[in-house]
LUMVEX-648273 format. One record per atom (N, C-alpha, C): x, y, z; residue in three letters. Coordinates in steps of 0.2 Angstrom, whole numbers, plus 5000, padded with zeros to 4 digits. Example, Ala and Ser with C-alpha at 12.3 -4.5 7.8 and 13.67 -1.06 7.14 Angstrom:
506649725039ala
506249785039ala
506649845039ala
506449895035ser
506849955036ser
506450005039ser
END
This chain:
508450514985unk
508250464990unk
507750494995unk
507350454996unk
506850475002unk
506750435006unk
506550445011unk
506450435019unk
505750455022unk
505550415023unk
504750405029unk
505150375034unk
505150425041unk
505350375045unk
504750385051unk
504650345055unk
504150325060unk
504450335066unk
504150355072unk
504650335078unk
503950275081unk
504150225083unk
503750155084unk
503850155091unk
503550125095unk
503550095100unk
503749995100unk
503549995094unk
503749935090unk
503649905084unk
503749865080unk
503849865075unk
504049805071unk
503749775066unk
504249705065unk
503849675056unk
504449655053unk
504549645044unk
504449565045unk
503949545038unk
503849475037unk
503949515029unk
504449475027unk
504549445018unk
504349395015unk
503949375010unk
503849315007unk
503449275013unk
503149275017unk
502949235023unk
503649235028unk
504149255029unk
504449225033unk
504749305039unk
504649265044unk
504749335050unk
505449365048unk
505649425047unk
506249465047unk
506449485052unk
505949485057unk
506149505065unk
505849575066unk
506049605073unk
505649645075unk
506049695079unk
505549745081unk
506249795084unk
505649825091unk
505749845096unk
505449875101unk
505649975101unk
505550005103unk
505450065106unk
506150095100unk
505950125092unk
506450165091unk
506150205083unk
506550155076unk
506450225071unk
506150155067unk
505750155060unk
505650115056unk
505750165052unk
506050145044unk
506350205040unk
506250165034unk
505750185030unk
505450165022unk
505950205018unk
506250165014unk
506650185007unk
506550195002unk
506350244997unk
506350244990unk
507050264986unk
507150224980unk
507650234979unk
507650284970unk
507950314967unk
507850354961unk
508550344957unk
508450344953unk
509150334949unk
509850364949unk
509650444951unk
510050474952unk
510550464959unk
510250414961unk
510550444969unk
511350424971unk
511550434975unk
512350424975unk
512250394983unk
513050364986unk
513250354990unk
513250444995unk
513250474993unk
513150554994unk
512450564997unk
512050554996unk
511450544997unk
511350495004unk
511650445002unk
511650385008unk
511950435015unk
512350465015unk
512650485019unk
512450535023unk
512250555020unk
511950615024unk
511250615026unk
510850575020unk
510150545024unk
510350505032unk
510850445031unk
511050405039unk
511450465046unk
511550495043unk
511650535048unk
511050575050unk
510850605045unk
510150635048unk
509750585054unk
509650545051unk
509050505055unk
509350465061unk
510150475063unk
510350425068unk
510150535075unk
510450565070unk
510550635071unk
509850665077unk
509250635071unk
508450675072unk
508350685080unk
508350715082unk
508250735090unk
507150695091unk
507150635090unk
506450625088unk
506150595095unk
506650585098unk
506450575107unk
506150595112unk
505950575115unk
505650625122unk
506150655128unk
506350665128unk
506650665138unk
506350685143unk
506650675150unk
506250685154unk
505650735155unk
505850775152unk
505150845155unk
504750835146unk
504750775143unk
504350755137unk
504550795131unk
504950825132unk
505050875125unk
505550825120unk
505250825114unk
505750785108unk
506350835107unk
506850775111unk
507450825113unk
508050775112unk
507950715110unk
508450655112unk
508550615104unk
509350595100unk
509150565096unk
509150475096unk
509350445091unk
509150385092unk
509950345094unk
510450385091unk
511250385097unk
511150395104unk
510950445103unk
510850455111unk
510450405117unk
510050375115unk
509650335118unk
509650255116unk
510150255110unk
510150175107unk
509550135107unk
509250185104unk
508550125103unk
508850095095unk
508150055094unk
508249995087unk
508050035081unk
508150005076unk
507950025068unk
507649985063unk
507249985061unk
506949925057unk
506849975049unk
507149935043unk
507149965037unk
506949915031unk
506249965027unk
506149935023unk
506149975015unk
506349935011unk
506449975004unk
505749985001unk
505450044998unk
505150074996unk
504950104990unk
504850074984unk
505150104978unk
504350174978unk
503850134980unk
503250194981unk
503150264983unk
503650274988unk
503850334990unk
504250394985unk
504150364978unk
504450384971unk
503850414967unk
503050364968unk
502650354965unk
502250444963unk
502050464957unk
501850524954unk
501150494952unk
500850524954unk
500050544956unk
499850604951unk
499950644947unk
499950714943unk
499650684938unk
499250644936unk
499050604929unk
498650554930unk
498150554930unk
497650504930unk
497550464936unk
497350414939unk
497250394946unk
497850314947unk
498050304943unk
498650264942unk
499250294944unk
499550274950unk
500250284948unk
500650264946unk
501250314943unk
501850314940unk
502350314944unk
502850264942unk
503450234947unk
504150274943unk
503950304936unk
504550294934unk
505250324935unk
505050364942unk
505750374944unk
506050354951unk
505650304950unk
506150234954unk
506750214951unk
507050194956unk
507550154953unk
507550094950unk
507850074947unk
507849994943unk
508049964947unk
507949884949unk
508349864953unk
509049824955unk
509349854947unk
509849834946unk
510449904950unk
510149954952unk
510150014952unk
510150034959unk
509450004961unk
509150024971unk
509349964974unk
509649884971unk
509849844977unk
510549854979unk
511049884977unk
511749894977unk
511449964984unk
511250014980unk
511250074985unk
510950044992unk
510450004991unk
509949984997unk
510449965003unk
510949915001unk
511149875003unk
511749935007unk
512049945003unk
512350035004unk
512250065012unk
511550085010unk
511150115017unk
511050085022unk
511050025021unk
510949985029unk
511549955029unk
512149955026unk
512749965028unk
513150035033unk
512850075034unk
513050145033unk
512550185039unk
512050135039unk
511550145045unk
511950125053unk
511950045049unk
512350025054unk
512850045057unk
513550075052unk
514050095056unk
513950145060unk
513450205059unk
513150245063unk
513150255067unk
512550205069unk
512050185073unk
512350145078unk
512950085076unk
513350045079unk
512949995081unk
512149965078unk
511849905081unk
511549915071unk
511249845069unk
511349815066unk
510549815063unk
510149875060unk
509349855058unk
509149795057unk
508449775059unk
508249735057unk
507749755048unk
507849725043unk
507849735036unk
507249685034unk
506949715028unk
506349695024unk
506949645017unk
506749625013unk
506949595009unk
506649645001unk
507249664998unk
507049694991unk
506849664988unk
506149694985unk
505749674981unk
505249624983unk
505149604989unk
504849544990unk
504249594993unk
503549544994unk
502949574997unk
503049555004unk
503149615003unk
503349605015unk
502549655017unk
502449625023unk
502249645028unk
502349695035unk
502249755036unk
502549785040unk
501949805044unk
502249785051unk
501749815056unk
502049855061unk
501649915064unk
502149955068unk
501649985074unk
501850015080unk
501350055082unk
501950125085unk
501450165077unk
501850255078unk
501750265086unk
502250285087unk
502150305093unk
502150405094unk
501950415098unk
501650495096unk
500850515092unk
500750515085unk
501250465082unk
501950545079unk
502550515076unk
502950545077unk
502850525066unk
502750545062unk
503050515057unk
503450575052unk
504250575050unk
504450625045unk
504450615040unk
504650635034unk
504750625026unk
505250695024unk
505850625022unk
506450695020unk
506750655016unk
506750695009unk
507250695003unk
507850715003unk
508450665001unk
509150715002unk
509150754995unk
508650764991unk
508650814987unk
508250884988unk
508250884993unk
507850954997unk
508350955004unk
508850975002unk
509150985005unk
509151045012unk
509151115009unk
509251165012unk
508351205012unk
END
């Protein structure tokens, strides 16, 4: 499983045309899902990112996480953070998950976020063409695989 996450000053998901909602001052977190992935993986990604010390505190230093400050979260599913590039100028998805495969774990993750986090993401819609707009703040952007662990 992979993770792009953003720290936003704001943020906010339109699916199919219709608003998802929005979030002010916290994390926006893209999803890619792979077939292999397990609730083991979910687990230890949400903790990561509730964990990330991705904040400022007073004397400015990114020192605070997103518990500690209870900012917002906005999540949307991203099979392209899978996509392989190694081969011609088209890319390959094939180790995305199916979706019969990344809507269960999806749904997984932002269950699992939320109990975390203890507030409630606002979410994009699987599979749908959603629009996301954000403004990085920083900008602050990571990208972390629970398959690169150590």
């Amino acid at each position: 499983m992979r993770v792009l996450i953003q720290r936003v000053s704001q943020a906010a998901i339109t699916a199919d045309g219709i608003d998802r909602g929005n979030i002010g001052k916290g994390l926006l977190v893209l999803v890619g899902i792979e077939e292999e992935d397990t609730s083991e993986d979910i687990a230890w990604l949400c903790a990561k990112i509730c964990n990330l010390r991705v904040f400022p505190d007073v004397e400015g230093v990114m020192n605070l996480s997103l518990l500690q400050e209870q900012f917002e979260l906005a999540v949307v599913s991203q099979f392209t953070l899978h996509a392989s590039t190694k081969k011609g100028n088209r890319p390959s998805y094939i180790r995305a998950a199916r979706p019969e495969t990344a809507i269960p774990l999806y749904g997984q993750f932002i269950e699992e976020l939320t109990r975390l986090s203890g507030k409630e993401p606002v979410t994009g819609v699987f599979g749908a063409n959603m629009q996301v707009s954000l403004v990085n703040d920083g900008p602050v952007t990571l990208f972390i695989d629970s398959k690169n662990r150590e």
